[in-house]
C-alpha positions in Angstrom: 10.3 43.6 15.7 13.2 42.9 12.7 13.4 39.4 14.1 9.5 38.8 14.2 9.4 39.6 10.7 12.3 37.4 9.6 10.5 34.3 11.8 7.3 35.2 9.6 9.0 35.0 6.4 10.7 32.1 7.2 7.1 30.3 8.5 6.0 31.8 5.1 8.3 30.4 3.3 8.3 27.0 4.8 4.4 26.4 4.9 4.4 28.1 0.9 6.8 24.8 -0.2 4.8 22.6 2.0 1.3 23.3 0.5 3.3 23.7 -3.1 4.7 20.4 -2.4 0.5 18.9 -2.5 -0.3 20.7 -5.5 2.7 19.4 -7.6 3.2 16.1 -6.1 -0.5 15.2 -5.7 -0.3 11.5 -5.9 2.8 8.9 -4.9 3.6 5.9 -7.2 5.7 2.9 -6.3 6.3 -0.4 -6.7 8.3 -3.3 -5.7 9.0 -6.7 -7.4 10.3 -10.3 -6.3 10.9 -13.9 -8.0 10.2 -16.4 -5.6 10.8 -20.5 -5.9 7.8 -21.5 -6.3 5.2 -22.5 -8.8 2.5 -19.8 -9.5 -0.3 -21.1 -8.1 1.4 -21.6 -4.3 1.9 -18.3 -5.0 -1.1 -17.0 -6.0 -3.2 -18.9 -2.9 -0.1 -17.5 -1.0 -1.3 -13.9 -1.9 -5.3 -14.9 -1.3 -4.9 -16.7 1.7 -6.2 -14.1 4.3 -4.8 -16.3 7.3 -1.6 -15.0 5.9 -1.9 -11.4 5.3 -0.4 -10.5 8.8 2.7 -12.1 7.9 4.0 -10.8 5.5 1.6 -6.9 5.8 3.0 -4.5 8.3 0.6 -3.7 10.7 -2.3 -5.7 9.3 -4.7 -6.3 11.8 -7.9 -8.3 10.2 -10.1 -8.2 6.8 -13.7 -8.4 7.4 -16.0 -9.1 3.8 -18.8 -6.5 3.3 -20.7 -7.2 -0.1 -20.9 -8.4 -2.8 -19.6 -12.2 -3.9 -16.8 -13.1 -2.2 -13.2 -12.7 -4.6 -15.6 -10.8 -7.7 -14.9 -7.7 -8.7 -16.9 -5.1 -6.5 -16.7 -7.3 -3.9 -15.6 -4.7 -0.6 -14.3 -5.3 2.4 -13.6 -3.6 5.8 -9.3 -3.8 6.5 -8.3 -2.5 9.9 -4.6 -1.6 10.0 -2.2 -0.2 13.0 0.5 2.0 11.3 2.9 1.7 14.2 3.1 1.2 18.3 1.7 4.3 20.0 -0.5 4.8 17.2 -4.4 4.3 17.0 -6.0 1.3 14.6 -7.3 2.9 11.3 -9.9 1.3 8.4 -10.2 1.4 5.1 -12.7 0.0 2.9 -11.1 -2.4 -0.2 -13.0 -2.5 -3.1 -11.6 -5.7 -5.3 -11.1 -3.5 -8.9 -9.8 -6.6 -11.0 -8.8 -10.2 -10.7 -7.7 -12.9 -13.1 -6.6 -16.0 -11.1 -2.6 -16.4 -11.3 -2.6 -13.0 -13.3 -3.2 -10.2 -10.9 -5.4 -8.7 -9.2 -6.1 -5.2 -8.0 -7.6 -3.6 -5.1 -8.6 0.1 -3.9 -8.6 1.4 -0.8 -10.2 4.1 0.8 -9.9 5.7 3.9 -10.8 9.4 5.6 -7.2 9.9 4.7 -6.2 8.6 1.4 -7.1 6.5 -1.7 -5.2 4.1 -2.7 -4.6 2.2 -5.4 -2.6 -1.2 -5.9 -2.1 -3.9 -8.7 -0.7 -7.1 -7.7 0.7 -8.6 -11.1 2.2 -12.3 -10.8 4.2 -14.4 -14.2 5.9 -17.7 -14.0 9.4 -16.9 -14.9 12.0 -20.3 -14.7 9.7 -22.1 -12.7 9.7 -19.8 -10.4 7.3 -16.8 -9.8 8.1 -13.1 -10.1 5.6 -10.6 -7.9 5.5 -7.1 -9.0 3.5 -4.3 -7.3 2.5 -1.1 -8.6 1.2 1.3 -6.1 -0.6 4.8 -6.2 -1.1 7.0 -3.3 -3.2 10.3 -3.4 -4.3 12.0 0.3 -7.4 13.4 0.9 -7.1 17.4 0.7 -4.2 19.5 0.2 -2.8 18.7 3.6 -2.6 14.9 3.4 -1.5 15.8 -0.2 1.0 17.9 1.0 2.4 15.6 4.0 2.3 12.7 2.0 4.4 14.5 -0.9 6.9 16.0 1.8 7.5 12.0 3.0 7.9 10.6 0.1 10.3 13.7 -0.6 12.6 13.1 2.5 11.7 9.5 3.6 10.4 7.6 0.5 8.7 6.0 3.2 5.7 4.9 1.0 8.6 2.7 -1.4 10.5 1.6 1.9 7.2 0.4 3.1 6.3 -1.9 -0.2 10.0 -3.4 -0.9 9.2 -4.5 3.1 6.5 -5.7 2.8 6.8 -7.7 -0.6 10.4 -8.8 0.8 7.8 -10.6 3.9 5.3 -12.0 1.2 8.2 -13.5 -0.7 9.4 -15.4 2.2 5.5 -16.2 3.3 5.5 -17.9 0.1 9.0 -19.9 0.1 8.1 -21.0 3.4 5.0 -22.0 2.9 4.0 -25.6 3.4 -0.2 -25.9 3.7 -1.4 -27.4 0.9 -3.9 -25.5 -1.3 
């Protein structure tokens, strides 16, 4: 019976700091940034070219437009994405926030498990271009909340994750050669 109660303390305890963890780490910011050698443009139609996208996005599977003018703001699209082998596809809708042509652009996504939030900020620096990222993560209810918060914690998977994948789109763009 003594060593019930200590198990049931212990689960206590250890489910207490995991549903704390939600509540004070609600959402997840990160970023990543990159110069690459070339011009700002290339790298910009790079970024946009959705032929692409599964170069240099891990697990990106297809992008399928849903409404509004193609590239506006509003504009939303369905993205299917597999997180990993073994592991069933998942969708999110992107909703296109912002955009300025060779400036940034920003895009939300939502899915049953998360919103997410992403600027994409590009700036010619020695004739070059440098790509920086910033990322915001919030899960859907205090459990995703709480499991996202206990990766990032112990993993920082969610920053690991965005220096990979902007890594990829920064040698998409070097080695690009279609012309735009």
């Amino acid at each position: 019976m003594k060593l019930l109660k200590i198990l049931l303390s212990i689960l206590f305890i250890l489910l207490t700091f995991f549903f704390a963890m939600g509540f004070i780490k609600s959402k997840i910011a990160y970023g990543h940034e990159v110069i690459v050698n070339k011009p700002i443009s290339e790298a910009w139609s790079v970024l946009q070219d959705e032929t692409k996208m599964a170069d240099w996005l891990a697990g990106f599977k297809s992008i399928e437009h849903l409404s509004g003018d193609k590239g506006a703001v509003g504009s939303t699209y369905k993205v299917i994405v597999n997180p990993g082998e073994g592991q069933a596809d998942f969708e999110m809708i992107e909703t296109l926030k912002s955009i300025k042509e060779n400036d940034h652009i920003r895009l939300e996504l939502d899915s049953e498990m998360m919103l997410f939030d992403q600027t994409t900020r590009l700036e010619t620096v020695d004739g070059g271009t440098k790509i920086t990222t910033e990322s915001l993560v919030k899960g859907k209810g205090i459990m995703m909340r709480s499991m996202f918060a206990i990766m990032d914690l112990f993993t920082d998977s969610f920053t690991k994750q965005e220096v990979e994948n902007i890594e990829k789109l920064k040698v998409t763009i070097e080695s690009n050669t279609k012309q735009y």
